[in-house]
Structure formats: structure tokens, C-alpha cells
C-alpha positions in Angstrom: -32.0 -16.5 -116.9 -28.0 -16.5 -116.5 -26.4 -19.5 -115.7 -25.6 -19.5 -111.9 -22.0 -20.4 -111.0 -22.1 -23.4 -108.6 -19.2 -22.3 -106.4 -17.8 -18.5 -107.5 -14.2 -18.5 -106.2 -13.2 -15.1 -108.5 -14.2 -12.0 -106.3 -11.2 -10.1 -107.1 -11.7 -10.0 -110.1 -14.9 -9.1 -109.6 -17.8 -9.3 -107.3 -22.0 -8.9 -107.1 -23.3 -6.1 -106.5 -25.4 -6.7 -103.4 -29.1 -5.6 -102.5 -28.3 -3.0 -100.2 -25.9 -1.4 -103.1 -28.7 -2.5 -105.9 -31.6 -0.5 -104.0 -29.3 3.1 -103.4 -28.9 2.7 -107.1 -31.9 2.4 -108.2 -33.7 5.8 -108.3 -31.3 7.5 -109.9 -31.3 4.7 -112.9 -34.8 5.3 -113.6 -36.6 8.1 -112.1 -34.0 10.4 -110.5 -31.6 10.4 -113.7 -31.2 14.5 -114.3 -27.5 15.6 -114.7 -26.5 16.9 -111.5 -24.4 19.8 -113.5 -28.4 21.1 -114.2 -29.9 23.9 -112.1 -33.6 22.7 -112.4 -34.9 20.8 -109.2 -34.4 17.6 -110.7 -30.7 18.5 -111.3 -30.2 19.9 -107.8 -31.7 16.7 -106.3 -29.0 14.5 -108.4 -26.2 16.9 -106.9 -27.2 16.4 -103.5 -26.8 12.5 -104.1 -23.4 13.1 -105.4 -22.9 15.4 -102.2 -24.1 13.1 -99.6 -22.2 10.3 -101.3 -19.1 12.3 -101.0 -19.8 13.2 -97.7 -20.3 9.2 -97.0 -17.0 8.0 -98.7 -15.0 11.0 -96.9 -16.1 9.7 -93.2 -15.3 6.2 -94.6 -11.9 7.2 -95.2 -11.0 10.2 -92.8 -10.2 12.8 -95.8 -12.1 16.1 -96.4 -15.1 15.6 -98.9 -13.2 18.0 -101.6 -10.6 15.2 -101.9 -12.2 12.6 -103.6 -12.4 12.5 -107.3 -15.0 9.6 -108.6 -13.4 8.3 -111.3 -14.7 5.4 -113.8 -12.6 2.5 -111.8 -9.1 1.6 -110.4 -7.4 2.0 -113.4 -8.3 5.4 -114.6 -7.9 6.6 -110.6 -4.5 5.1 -111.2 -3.6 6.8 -114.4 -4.9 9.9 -112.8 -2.5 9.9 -109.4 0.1 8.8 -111.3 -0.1 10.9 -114.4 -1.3 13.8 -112.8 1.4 14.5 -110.4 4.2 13.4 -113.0 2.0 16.0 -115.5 1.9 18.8 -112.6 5.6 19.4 -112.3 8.2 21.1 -114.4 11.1 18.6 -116.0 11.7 14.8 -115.6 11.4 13.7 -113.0 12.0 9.9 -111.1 8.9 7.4 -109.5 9.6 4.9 -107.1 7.3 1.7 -107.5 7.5 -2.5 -107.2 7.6 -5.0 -109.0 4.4 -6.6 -108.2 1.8 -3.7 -108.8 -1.3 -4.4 -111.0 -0.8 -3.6 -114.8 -2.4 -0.3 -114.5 0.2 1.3 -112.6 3.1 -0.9 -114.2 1.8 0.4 -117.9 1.2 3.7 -116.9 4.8 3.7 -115.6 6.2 2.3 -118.7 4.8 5.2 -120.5 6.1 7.5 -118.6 9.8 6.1 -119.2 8.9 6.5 -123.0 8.2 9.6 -122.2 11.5 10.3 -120.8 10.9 10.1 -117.0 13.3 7.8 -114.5 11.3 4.6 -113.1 12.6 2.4 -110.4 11.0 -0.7 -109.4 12.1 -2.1 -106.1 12.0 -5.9 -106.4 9.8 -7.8 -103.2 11.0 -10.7 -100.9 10.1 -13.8 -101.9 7.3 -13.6 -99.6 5.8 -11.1 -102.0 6.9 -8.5 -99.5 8.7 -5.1 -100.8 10.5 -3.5 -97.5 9.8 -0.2 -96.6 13.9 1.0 -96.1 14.2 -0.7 -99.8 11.6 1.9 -101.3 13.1 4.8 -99.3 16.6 4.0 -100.5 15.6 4.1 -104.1 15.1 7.6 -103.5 17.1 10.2 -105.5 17.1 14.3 -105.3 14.6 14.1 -108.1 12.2 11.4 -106.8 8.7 13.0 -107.0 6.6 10.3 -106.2 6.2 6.6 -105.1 3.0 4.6 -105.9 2.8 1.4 -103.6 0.2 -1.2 -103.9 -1.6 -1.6 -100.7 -3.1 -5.6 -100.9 -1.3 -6.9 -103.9 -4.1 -8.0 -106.0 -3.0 -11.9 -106.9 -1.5 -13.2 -103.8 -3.2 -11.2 -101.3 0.3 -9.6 -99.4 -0.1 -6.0 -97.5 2.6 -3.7 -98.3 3.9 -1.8 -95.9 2.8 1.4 -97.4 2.1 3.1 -93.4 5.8 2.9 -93.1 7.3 4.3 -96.0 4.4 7.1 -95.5 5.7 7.5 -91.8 9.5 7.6 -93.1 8.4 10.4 -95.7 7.6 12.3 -93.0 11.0 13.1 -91.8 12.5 12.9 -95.0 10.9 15.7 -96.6 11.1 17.9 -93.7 14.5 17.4 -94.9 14.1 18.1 -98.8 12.1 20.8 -98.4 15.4 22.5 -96.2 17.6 21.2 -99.3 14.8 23.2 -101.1 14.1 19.6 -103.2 11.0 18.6 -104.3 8.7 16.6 -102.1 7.6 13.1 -102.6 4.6 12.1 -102.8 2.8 9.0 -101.6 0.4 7.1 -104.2 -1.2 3.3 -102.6 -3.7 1.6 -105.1 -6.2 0.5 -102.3 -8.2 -1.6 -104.8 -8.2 -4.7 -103.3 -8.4 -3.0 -99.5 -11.9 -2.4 -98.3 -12.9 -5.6 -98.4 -11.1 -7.2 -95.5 -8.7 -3.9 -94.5 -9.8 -0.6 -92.8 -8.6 2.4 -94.7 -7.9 5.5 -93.4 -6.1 8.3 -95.1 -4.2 9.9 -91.6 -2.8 6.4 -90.7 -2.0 5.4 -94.0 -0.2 8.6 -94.3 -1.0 8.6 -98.3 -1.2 11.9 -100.3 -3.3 9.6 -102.4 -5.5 6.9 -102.9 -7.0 4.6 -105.5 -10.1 2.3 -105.0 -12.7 0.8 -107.1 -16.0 0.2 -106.1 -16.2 -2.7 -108.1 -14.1 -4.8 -106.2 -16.4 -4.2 -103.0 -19.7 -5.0 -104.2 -20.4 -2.1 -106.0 -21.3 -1.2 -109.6 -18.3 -1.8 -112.7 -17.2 1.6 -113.9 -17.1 3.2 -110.9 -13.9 3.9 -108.8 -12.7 7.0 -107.0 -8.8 8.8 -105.9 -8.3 10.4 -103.1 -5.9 13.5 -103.5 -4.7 15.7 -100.3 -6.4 19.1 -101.2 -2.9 20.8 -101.6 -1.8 18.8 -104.4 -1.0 20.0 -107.9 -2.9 18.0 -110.2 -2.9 17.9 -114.0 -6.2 16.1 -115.0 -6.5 13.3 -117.7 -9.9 14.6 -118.7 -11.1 18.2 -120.2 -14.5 19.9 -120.6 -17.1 20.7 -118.5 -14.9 21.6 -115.7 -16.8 19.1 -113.1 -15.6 18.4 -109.9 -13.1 21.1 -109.2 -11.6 20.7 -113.0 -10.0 17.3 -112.0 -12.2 15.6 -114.0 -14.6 16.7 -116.4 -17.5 15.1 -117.5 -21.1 14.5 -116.1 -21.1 12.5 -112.7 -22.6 9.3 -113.0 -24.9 9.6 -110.3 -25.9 5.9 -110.2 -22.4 4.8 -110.3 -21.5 7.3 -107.4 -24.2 6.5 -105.1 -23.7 2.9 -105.6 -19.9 3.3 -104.5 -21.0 5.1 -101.4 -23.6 2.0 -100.7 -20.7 -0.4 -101.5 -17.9 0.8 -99.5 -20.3 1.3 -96.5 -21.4 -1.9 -96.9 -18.1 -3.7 -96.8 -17.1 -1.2 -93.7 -20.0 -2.8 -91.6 -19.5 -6.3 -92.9 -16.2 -5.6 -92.5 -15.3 -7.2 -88.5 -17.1 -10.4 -88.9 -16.6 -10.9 -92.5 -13.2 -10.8 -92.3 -12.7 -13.6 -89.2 -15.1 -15.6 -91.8 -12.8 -15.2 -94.5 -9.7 -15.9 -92.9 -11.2 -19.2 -91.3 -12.6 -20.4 -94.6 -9.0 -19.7 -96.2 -7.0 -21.3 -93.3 -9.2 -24.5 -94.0 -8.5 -23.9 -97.8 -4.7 -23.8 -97.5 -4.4 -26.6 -94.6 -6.0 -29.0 -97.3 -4.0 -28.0 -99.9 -0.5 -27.9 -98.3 -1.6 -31.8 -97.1 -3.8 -33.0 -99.6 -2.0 -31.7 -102.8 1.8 -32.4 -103.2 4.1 -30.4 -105.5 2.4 -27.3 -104.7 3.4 -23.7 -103.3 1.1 -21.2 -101.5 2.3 -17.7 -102.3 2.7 -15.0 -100.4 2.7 -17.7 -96.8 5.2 -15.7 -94.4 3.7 -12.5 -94.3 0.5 -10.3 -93.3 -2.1 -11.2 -96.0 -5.8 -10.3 -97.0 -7.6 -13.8 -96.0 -10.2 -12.8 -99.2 -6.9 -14.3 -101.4 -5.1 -17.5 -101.5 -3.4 -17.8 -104.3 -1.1 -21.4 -105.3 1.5 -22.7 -107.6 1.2 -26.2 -109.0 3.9 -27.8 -110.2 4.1 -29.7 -113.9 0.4 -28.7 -114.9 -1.0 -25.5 -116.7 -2.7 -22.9 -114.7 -5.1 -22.3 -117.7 -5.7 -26.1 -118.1 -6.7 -26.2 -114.1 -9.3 -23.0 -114.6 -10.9 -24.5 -117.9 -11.1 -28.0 -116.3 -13.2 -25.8 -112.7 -15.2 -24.3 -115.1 -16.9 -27.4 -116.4 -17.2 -28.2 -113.3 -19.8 -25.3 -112.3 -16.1 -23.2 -110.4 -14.9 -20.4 -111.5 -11.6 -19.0 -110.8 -8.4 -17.6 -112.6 -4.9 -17.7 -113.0 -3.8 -14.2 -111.5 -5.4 -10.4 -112.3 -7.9 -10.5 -114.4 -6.3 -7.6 -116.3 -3.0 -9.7 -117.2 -4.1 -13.3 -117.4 -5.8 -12.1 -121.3 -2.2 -11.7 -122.6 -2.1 -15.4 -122.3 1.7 -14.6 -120.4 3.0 -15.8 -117.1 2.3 -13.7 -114.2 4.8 -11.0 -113.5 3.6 -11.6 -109.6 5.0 -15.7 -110.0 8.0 -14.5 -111.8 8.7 -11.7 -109.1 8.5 -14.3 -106.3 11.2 -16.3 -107.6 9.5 -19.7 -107.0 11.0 -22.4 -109.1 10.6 -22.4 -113.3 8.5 -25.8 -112.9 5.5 -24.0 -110.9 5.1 -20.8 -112.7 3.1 -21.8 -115.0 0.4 -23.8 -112.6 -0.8 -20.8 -111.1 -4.3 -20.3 -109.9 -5.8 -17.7 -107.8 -9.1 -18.5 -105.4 -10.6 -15.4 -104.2 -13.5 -15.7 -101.6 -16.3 -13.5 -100.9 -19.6 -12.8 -98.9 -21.7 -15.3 -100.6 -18.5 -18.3 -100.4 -19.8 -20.9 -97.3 -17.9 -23.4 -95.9 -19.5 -26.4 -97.8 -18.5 -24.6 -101.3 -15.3 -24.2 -100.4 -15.1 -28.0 -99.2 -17.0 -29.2 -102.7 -14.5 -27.0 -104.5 -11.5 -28.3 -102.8 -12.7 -31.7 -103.6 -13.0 -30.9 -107.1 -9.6 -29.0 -107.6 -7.3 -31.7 -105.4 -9.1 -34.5 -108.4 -7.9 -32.0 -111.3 -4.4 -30.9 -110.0 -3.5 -34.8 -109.6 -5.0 -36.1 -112.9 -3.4 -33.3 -114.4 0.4 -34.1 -112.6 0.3 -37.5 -113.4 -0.9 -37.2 -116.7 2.8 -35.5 -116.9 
């Protein structure tokens, strides 16, 4: 049997996948397994659960069912906005972005500028913050697209991605007089389900990243949401599934289980989130009085309550998560995705907080199975490691 994690403080990184997603899954990982691409009746009853899935995820998010593209996770639906739109269009051509998105869209931006395209990155407040008029005056007559984070994934901050998608509005009415070529609106929404409605008409994004696997759904399973009129140059060729955006079979377990999960967290949702945002509140109140030398990031601004994330100062961030984990906690420095190159998070660095608490970082992430008396027994153990730790220094 695995070892149980006493108190699990890491769910964006990661999270379980719950029963209700577990049981959707199920018959189609053992007896319903046919490729839904086959026209046999076991084939056409494995399209049919990638059809009602669709049709699930598209009332979830107020697009049109032949918008969404199931993709393998955030990172591929990422590479597949990003790239694709870039890949669509004649010439080179300038993206607006920040400088606090996850490493999937920073990467995939700095291979594009290898590639020869212009790449802005408008810099956020140090209340980890990017302002909408900044993004729209980074704009030039050859800006194609801007990809916007919607809950930055280490601190927990909502970018104001509604208004630079409401200011588009006006300003390509403009372009397209000027006959220049409109801009397009890309949020990764990973981190959003979980505590954040997401609809596509009020976030007035042309697209949309998400991965199930941040919402209590399966790893490896993700989808993009693309407005239907959008020229799209896919990453993947073959088979010509789903429209030709992205070949290869549908992983019909993986699909239905993002359905299950996103309408999972959508009627958890209300309640969850008031729990979340109390247990958080308690978390930071203890901290900011219990703890000296340290910083909550991200304070003075609308936040995700699922992410409270805190620099220490004088002590290692690593040396903090190694010393939880013995101690039956788990939790992490920053993305899961960055905090393997062993370097300072780009998020700390972007904030400007002092040199002497970048490298304490640590992120605690909460989640649906997080009660009040874990987060008490792991503040307890943290406030005992942070000080030994400082005054060891």
C-alpha cells in the first residue's frame, strides 16, 4: 500500500482524482476501451462518450462543443494556442505576454523568438499584478496575439484577463479599419476551475487552456478552447481526429474523466471555495504573527484562496520542503514544473521582494480533502522549522 501523506498541502501541483471522477472512468479502462475513430458498435459507443463529454465541458464553459480540443494536459494546450496561431499566419509576427506565466508558455515563447518572432513581456506590480492598460500599450501594428495567465499558478493572483479581452474589443474594430491583423486573446486557465467560474463570453478569450489534472481529474489530460473562426496550425499530424487539430486516437478514459472533473469542481465549486478561503485566511493570519521575517506574496490583490504562497527570510526554500517532508507534509517551493531546475523562481524574482527572501520560498496549496485541524498541525510544524532554520543563521 502507498504511504499516505499526513497533511498534503501540494494540490497545484497536483491533485487526487476523486470517486465521482474515478467511477466515469472506469468502463472505458476496462470494458468499454474500443477506439472511438472505429465504426463497429463498440467504437461508436466510445465516440458517443467523447461526444457527451464535449457536450459536458462546452456547457461548463459557455463555448460551442466544436471548440474544444482535448489535449494531453496544460502544457501541450499551451504549445498548441500559442504555436498554432503564431504557425497560422504569414511573416513574423509580435506576442504580448508577462512575466509571471508558467514555464510552458514562457519556453514556448522563447522559442518562438529563436525562431525570429518579436516577444514582449510586460513586467507585474509587485503585488503580482500585470495591469490591463500595460498589456494593451505593448501593442504594436504587428501584435497577433497575447497569452495572459488567468490564476498565476505559485502565488495565486487573478489577472485581469476580462479587461484586456474587453479593451480588444474596441481596438480591433479599429485594426481591422487600418486593415491590421487582429489580436488574439490566449488565458492559460489551468489553475481556474478550482475556486473560479470560467466562462468563455465573459472572459472574452479567443482561447483557453485547462488541465484536468489540476481539478481532480486524471494526469495527461487537458483541453483548449479555440473560437471556431480561428486559423489554427496543429502541433500533431495523422489521423486527422478532431477536426485535424489534433490527430491521434482520443483517450477516451482521459476525456471522460476531464468531463467528471471539471463538473465536479463546478458543483463543489460555491461552498468549496468560502472553505478554502477561510482555511487560508487562518493560514496567513498565523503566519504574518507567528512567523517574523516573512512575506506573503501576492497580499494586495484579488487571489485564488486554494494558494498562499510565502517568502522566508535567511533560510532555504528547499531546506523548509525537505524538513515537511519528514514530517509526514508535503509541499514545494513554486511550480512544480520549475522548482526541478533547482533555480530561483522567476515568480519571487518578478515581484521584486528583497534578495534575502527569494530563496525561502514555499508554496502551500489546499484542496478538498485539507480540514482545519491539518492545516493547524501543519502550521505548528512549519512555524518550528522556519525558526530553527533562521536562527541556525
Amino acid at each position: 500500500m502507498a504511504m499516505k501523506e499526513a497533511v498534503y498541502l501540494d494540490y497545484a501541483a497536483a491533485t487526487p482524482v476523486v470517486p465521482d471522477v474515478h467511477r466515469a472512468m472506469e468502463p472505458y479502462l476496462l470494458t468499454e476501451f474500443a477506439n472511438p475513430s472505429s465504426l463497429h458498435s463498440a467504437g461508436v459507443r466510445a465516440e458517443k462518450a467523447v461526444k457527451a463529454s464535449r457536450k459536458t465541458i462546452a456547457k461548463l464553459f459557455a463555448c460551442h462543443e466544436d471548440e474544444i480540443i482535448f489535449t494531453s494536459g496544460g502544457t501541450e494546450s499551451i504549445n498548441t494556442a500559442i504555436r498554432g496561431v503564431v504557425g497560422a499566419r504569414p511573416g513574423t509576427q509580435h506576442v504580448v505576454s508577462s512575466n509571471i506565466e508558467h514555464p510552458a508558455t514562457l519556453e514556448t515563447l522563447a522559442h518562438l523568438k529563436k525562431r525570429g518572432h518579436d516577444i514582449t513581456l510586460v513586467p507585474c506590480g509587485s503585488n503580482g499584478v500585470v495591469k490591463a492598460d500595460d498589456i494593451i500599450r505593448a501593442l504594436t501594428p504587428r501584435t497577433t496575439l497575447i497569452s495572459l495567465i488567468l490564476v498565476q499558478n505559485e502565488i495565486g493572483t487573478v489577472q485581469p484577463v476580462a479587461d484586456v479581452g474587453r479593451l480588444l474589443i474596441g481596438i480591433n474594430r479599429q485594426r481591422r479599419e487600418r486593415g491590421q491583423p487582429q489580436v488574439l486573446l490566449h488565458t492559460d486557465a489551468c489553475q481556474a476551475p478550482v475556486c473560479l467560474e470560467v466562462r468563455m463570453p465573459t472572459l472574452h478569450a479567443d482561447l483557453a487552456s485547462f488541465d484536468a489534472a489540476k481539478c481532480y481529474g486524471p494526469k495527461g489530460s487537458g483541453l483548449l478552447i479555440v473560437r471556431r473562426d480561428i486559423a489554427l496550425q496543429p502541433l500533431l499530424y495523422g489521423g486527422g481526429q478532431q477536426a485535424n487539430r489534433r490527430s491521434g486516437t482520443e483517450a477516451v478514459p482521459l476525456i471522460v474523466g476531464a468531463a467528471a472533473a471539471f463538473s465536479y469542481c463546478a458543483k463543489k465549486r460555491p461552498k468549496e471555495t468560502l472553505r478554502l478561503k477561510g482555511l487560508s485566511q487562518y493560514l496567513i493570519k498565523r503566519i504574518k504573527k507567528e512567523i517574523p521575517r516573512s512575506i506573503i506574496c501576492g497580499m494586495n490583490a484579488e487571489r485564488s484562496p486554494h494558494i498562499v504562497h510565502v517568502a522566508f527570510a535567511d533560510v532555504e526554500g528547499e531546506s523548509i520542503v525537505l524538513r515537511l517532508d519528514r514530517a509526514g507534509i508535503a509541499a514545494s517551493t513554486g511550480s512544480a514544473c520549475s522548482s526541478v531546475s533547482g533555480k530561483p523562481s522567476h515568480i519571487i524574482t518578478a515581484l521584486r521582494i528583497p534578495g534575502r527572501f527569494r530563496p525561502g520560498s514555499l508554496r502551500l496549496s489546499l484542496g478538498y480533502a485539507i480540514t482545519k485541524a491539518d492545516v493547524v498541525a501543519a502550521f505548528t510544524t512549519l512555524k518550528r522549522i522556519v525558526l530553527q532554520l533562521q536562527n541556525n543563521n
